[in-house]
N, C-alpha and C positions, 0 to 999 in steps of 0.2 A: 430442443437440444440444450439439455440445460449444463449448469457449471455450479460446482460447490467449493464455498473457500471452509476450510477448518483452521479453527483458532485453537492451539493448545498449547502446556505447559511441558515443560519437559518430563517426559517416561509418563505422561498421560494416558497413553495408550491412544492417543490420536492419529500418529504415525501410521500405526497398526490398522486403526478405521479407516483411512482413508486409500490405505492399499490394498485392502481386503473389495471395500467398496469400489475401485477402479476396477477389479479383477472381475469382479461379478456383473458389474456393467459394463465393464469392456469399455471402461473411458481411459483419459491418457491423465496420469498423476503425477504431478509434478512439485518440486520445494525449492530445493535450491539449484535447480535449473537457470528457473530466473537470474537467480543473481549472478549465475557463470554470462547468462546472455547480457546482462546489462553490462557488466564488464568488458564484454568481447567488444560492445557495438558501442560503447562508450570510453574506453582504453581506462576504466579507471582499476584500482586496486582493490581485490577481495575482501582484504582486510579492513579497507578504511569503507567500503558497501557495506559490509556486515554489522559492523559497529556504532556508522549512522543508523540503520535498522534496528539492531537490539539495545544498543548504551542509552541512557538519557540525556540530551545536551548540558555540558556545561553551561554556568551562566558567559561563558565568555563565547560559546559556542551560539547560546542564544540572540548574544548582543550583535555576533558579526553575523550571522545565518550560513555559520561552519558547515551546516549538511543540508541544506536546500539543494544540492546541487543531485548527492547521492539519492535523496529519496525523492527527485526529483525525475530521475535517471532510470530508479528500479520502477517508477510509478507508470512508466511508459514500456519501461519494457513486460514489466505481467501485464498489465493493459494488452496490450497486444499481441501476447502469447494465448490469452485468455477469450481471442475473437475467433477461434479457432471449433469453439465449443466441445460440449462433451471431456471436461476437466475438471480433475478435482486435484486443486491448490490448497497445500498444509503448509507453505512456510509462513515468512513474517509480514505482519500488516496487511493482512487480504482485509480483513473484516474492517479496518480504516478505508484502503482504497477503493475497495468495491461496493461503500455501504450504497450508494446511493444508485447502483444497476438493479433495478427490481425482480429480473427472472433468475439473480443468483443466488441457492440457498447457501444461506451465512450459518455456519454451526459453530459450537463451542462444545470439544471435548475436556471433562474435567475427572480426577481419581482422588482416591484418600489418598493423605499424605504418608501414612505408614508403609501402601504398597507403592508409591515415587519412591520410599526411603531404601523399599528395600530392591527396586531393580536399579538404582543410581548406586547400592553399595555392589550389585552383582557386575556389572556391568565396569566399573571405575576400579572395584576391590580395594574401597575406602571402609573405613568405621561408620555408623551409624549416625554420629553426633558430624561428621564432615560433610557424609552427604545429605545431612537436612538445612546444611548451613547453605552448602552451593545449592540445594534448590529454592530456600527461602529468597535466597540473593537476586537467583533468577527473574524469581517472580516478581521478586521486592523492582526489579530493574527494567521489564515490559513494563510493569504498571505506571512507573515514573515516565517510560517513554511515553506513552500512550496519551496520559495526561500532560505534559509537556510539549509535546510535537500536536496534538490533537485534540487535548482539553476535555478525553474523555475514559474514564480507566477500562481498561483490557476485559475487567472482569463484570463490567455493566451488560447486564442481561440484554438489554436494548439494543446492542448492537446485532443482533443475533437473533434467527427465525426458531432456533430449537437450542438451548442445552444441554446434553446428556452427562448424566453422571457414570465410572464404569465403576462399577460395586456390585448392587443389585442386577442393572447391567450389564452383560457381559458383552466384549466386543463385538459377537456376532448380530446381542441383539442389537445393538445401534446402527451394524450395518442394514441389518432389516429393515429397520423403523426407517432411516435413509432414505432408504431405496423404496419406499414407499411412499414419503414425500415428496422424491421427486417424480412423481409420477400425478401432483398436482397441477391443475391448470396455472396455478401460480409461479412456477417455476420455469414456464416452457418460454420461450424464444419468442414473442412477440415484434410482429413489423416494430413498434412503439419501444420498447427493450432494447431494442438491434440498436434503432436509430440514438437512443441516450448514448448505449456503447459506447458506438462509430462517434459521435461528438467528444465523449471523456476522451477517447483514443487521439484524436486530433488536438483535443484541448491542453494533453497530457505531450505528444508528439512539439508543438509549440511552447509547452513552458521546459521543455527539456533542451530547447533551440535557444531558449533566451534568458534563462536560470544566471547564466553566468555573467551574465550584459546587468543585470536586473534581481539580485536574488528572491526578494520581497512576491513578486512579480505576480499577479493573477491572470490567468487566464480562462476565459468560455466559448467555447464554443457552441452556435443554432444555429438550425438551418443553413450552414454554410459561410455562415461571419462568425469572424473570431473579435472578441470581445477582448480587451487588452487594459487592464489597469492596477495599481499601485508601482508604479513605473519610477525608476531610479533616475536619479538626478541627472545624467547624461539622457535619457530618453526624453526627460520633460524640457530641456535647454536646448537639444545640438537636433537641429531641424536636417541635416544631413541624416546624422545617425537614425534616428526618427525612419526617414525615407527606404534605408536601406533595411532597415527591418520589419518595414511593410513590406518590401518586396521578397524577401528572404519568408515571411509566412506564407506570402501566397504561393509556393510553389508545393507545400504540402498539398495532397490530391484533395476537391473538395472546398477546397476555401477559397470564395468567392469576394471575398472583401473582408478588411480591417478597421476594429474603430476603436482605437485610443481613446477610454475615455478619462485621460486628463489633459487639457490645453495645454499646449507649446506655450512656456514664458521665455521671457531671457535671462542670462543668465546672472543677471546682477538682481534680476525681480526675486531669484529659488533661495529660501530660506530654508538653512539647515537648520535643524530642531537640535540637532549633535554638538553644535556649533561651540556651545560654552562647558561642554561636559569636560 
């Protein structure tokens, strides 16, 4: 039962592949679904979700970890949406969050920039010269994010089992070549696959519990322990606080035990590194 994320630019003709593809396989296709669900089950604001996803952090954004929480937020909610199988996800950051699920093919749709120019001028009923501005910007502004939040650009082939260009290309054939793809043994739902999932999903479910306590915050989840560290100064000093949010993980389904791996000091041992900034 496989799943496909597609990465693309705007008026890419991505949109278009990946619902034509749904329709023919009779999978459920989704974009910004997601971000309506993280929102719902997280109470936060459309506007400030979508903006950690597409904008690039300020450096002041960097310095305090302004959007850990947001992309910490949607990372749990497609995760989750996504264990559902038989999905193909086009909106933002699939090909970051799901690199490392092996039975999910990661694609990258890309077009000439003349035909971007001219369905952004059809569509907005702008000049020519405005809309290659707004889409350079766009582009110019995933790749910033990308590299900034992730350390790796958008447009690195690497991320990505296939990418198609639509030119020579036409939509249909990409939905072909697709759909033939995923009809590799590569793609398909392995016990092994499931089980990485089900851990991001848990590990992703946790760091969205403790984002806020913690922004830095790492988490992993194996085999049923959750792995806990780069932990904020309240987690490494307050042996209370500590205690109550080992209890508060294990109540996620599956998690059999927690292990902090940084020592409990006092608070007079924690040395701020920020201290003389």
């Amino acid at each position: 039962m496989p799943i496909v994320t597609i990465s693309r630019g705007s008026y890419s003709r991505g949109k278009e592949v990946a619902e034509k593809l749904a329709a023919k396989m009779q999978y459920e296709c989704v974009s910004r679904d997601i971000i309506l669900e993280a929102c719902s089950e997280f109470n936060i604001p459309e506007i400030k979700l979508v903006r950690a996803l597409h904008d690039a952090p300020s450096v002041l954004e960097r310095f305090q970890h302004g959007k850990e929480r947001y992309l910490s937020y949607y990372r749990y909610a497609l995760l989750k949406h996504l264990q559902r199988d038989n999905v193909i996800y086009h909106g933002l950051a699939g090909h970051f969050i799901l690199s490392d699920i092996p039975h999910i093919l990661k694609v990258r749709i890309t077009a000439n920039m003349d035909d971007r120019v001219q369905e952004e001028m059809k569509r907005e009923n702008i000049s020519a010269e405005k809309a290659l501005f707004i889409l350079k910007k766009d582009d110019d502004e995933r790749r910033r994010w990308g590299l900034q939040v992730h350390g790796t650009d958008t447009w690195d082939s690497r991320l990505y089992d296939l990418v198609l260009h639509i030119g020579n290309l036409t939509v249909n054939d990409a939905v072909e070549i697709l759909e033939q793809t995923l009809q590799k043994p590569a793609f398909q739902t392995t016990p092994e696959s499931k089980q990485i999932m089900e851990d991001m999903i848990k590990s992703s479910q946790i760091h969205s519990m403790l984002v806020d306590l913690s922004p830095g915050i790492k988490v992993v989840v194996r085999q049923g322990v959750a792995f806990i560290s780069n932990v904020g100064k309240e987690l490494k000093t307050d042996s209370t606080l500590r205690d109550t949010m080992e209890k508060n993980v294990r109540t996620v389904e599956g998690i059999t035990s927690v292990v902090i791996q940084e020592p409990l000091m006092s608070k007079s041992a924690y040395i701020n590194p920020y201290h003389n900034i």
